[in-house]
C-alpha positions in Angstrom: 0.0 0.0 0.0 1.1 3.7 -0.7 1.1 6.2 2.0 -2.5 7.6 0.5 -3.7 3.8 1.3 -4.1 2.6 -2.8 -2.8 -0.2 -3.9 0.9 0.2 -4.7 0.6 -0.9 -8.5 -2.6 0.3 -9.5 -2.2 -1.2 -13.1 -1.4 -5.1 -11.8 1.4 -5.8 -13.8 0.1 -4.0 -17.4 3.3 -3.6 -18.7 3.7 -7.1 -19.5 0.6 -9.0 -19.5 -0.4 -9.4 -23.2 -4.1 -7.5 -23.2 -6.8 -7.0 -26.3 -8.9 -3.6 -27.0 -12.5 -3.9 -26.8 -14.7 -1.6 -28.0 -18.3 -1.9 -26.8 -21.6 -0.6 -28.5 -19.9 1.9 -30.8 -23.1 1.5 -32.8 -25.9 4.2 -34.2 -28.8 2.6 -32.1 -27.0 4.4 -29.4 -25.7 7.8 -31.0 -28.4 10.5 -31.5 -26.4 12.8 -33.7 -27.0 15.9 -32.0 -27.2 14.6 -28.5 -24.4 14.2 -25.5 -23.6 10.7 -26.5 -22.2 12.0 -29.4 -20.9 15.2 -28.3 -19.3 12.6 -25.8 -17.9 10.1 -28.1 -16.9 12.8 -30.5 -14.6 13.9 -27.5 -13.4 10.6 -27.3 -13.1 9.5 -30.9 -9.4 10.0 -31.6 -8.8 8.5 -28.6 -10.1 4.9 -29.5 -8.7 5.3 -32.7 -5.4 6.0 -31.7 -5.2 3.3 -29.2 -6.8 0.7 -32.3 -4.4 1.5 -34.7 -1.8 0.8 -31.8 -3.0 -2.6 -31.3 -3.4 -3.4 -35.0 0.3 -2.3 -35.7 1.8 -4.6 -33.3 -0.4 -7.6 -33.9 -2.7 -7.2 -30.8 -6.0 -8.0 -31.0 -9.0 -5.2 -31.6 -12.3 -6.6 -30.7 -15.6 -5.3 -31.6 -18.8 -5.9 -29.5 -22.6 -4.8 -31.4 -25.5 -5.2 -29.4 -28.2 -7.0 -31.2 -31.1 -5.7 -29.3 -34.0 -2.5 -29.9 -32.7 0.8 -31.0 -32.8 3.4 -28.8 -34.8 5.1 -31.9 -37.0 3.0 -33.7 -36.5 5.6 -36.5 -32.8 5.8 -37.0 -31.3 5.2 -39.5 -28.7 2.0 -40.0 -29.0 1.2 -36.1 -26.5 -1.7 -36.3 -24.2 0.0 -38.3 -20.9 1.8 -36.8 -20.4 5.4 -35.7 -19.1 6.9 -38.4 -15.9 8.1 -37.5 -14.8 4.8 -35.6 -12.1 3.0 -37.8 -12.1 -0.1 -38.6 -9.6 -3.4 -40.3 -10.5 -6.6 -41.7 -8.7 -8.5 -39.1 -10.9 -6.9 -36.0 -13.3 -9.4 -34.6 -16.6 -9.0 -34.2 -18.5 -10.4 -31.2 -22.3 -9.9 -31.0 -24.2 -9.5 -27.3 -27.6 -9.2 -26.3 -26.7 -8.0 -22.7 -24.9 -5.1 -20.8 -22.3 -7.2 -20.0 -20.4 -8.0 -23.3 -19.1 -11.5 -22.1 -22.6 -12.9 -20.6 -23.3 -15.6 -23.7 -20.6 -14.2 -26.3 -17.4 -15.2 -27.8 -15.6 -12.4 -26.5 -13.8 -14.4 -23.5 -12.7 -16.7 -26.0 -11.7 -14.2 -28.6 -9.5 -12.9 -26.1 -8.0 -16.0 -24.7 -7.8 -17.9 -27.9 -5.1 -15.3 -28.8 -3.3 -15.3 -25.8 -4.5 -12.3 -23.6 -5.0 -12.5 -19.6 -6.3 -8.8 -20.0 -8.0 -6.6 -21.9 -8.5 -2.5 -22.3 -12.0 -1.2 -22.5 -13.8 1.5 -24.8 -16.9 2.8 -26.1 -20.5 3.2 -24.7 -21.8 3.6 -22.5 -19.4 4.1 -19.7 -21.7 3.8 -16.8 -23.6 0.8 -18.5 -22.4 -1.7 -20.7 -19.0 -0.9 -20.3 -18.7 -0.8 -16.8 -20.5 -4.2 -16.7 -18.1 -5.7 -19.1 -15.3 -4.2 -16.8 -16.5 -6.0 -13.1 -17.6 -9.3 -15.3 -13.8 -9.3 -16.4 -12.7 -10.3 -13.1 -15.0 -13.3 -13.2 -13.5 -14.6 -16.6 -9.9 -14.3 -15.0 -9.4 -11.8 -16.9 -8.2 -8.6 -15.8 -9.7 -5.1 -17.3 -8.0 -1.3 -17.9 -10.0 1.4 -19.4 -8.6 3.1 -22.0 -7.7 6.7 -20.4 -10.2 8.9 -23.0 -11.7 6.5 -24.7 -15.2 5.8 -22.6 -18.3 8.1 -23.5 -21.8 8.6 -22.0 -25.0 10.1 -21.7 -24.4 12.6 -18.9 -20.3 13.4 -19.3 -20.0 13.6 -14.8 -20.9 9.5 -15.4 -18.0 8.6 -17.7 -15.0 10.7 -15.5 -16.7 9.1 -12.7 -16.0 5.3 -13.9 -12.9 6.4 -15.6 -12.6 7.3 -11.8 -13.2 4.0 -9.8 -11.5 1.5 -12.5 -8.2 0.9 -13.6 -7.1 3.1 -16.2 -4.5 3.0 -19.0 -3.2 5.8 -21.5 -1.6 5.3 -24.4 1.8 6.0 -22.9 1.3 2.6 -20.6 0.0 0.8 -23.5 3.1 1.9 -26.0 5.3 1.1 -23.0 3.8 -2.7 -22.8 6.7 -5.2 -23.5 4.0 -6.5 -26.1 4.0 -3.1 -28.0 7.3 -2.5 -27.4 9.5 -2.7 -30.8 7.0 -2.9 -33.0 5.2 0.5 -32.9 
């Protein structure tokens, strides 16, 4: 324990466990164009992009998770179809929920095991909802989770510092400075 009584390695070993990004709900159904979930992601945009193309350079994975349910707007256009904005590659994979919590009856704990992770980082929407629920499930799949620093929007902006707040956090100089990344950036 530090003197302020936190744990004394408040990233659990990130700089050498081998994690994967996952980027939750970045989907239209949830995006009202002129609303605060995207003035939010907007904010954030750049953010999960740069960390993606970080991952995809040095051969770590970059997971996708669409929610198959309702749109928040019956009347919006191309619900299941990604933000614009939100960059994709042919070699992301795509794991479809039907819950909050992206692992609850998915593929994504075996995506991210299959390719060798024991972590992974966390993005997207909506920080006080789905991905917060991904991020406390983690722990059950013995897995262990990092938000990416920047890169979780909401409804109500107080709600994503907040869980940026409580939860682990990583920014793109821990996740350049991970012995996985290392070299091949």
């Amino acid at each position: 324990m530090s003197d302020d009584g936190h744990m004394a390695d408040p990233l659990n070993g990130f700089s050498e466990r081998k994690v994967a990004l996952v980027i939750i709900d970045v989907q239209n159904k949830f995006v009202d164009p002129n609303g605060p979930v995207m003035a939010s992601l907007t904010k954030r945009m750049g953010r999960i992009n740069e960390a993606a193309e970080a991952f995809r350079r040095t051969g770590n994975p970059v997971v996708m998770v669409l929610f198959d349910g309702d749109s928040h707007d019956p009347g919006r256009e191309n619900p299941d179809e990604l933000v614009d904005g939100l960059k994709t590659s042919d070699a992301d994979i795509f794991v479809h929920k039907s819950y909050m919590n992206s692992f609850r009856d998915t593929e994504l704990e075996e995506a991210v095991k299959s390719r060798g992770c024991t972590g992974v980082v966390l993005a997207g929407l909506i920080a006080q909802y789905c991905v917060i629920s991904t991020y406390f499930a983690a722990f059950d799949r013995g897995l262990v989770p990092y938000l990416l620093e920047g890169g979780v929007a909401s409804n109500i902006e107080e709600k994503a510092d907040c869980v940026e707040k409580i939860c682990k956090c990583v920014g793109m100089d821990d996740i350049l400075g991970n012995v996985n990344f290392s070299g091949k950036a």
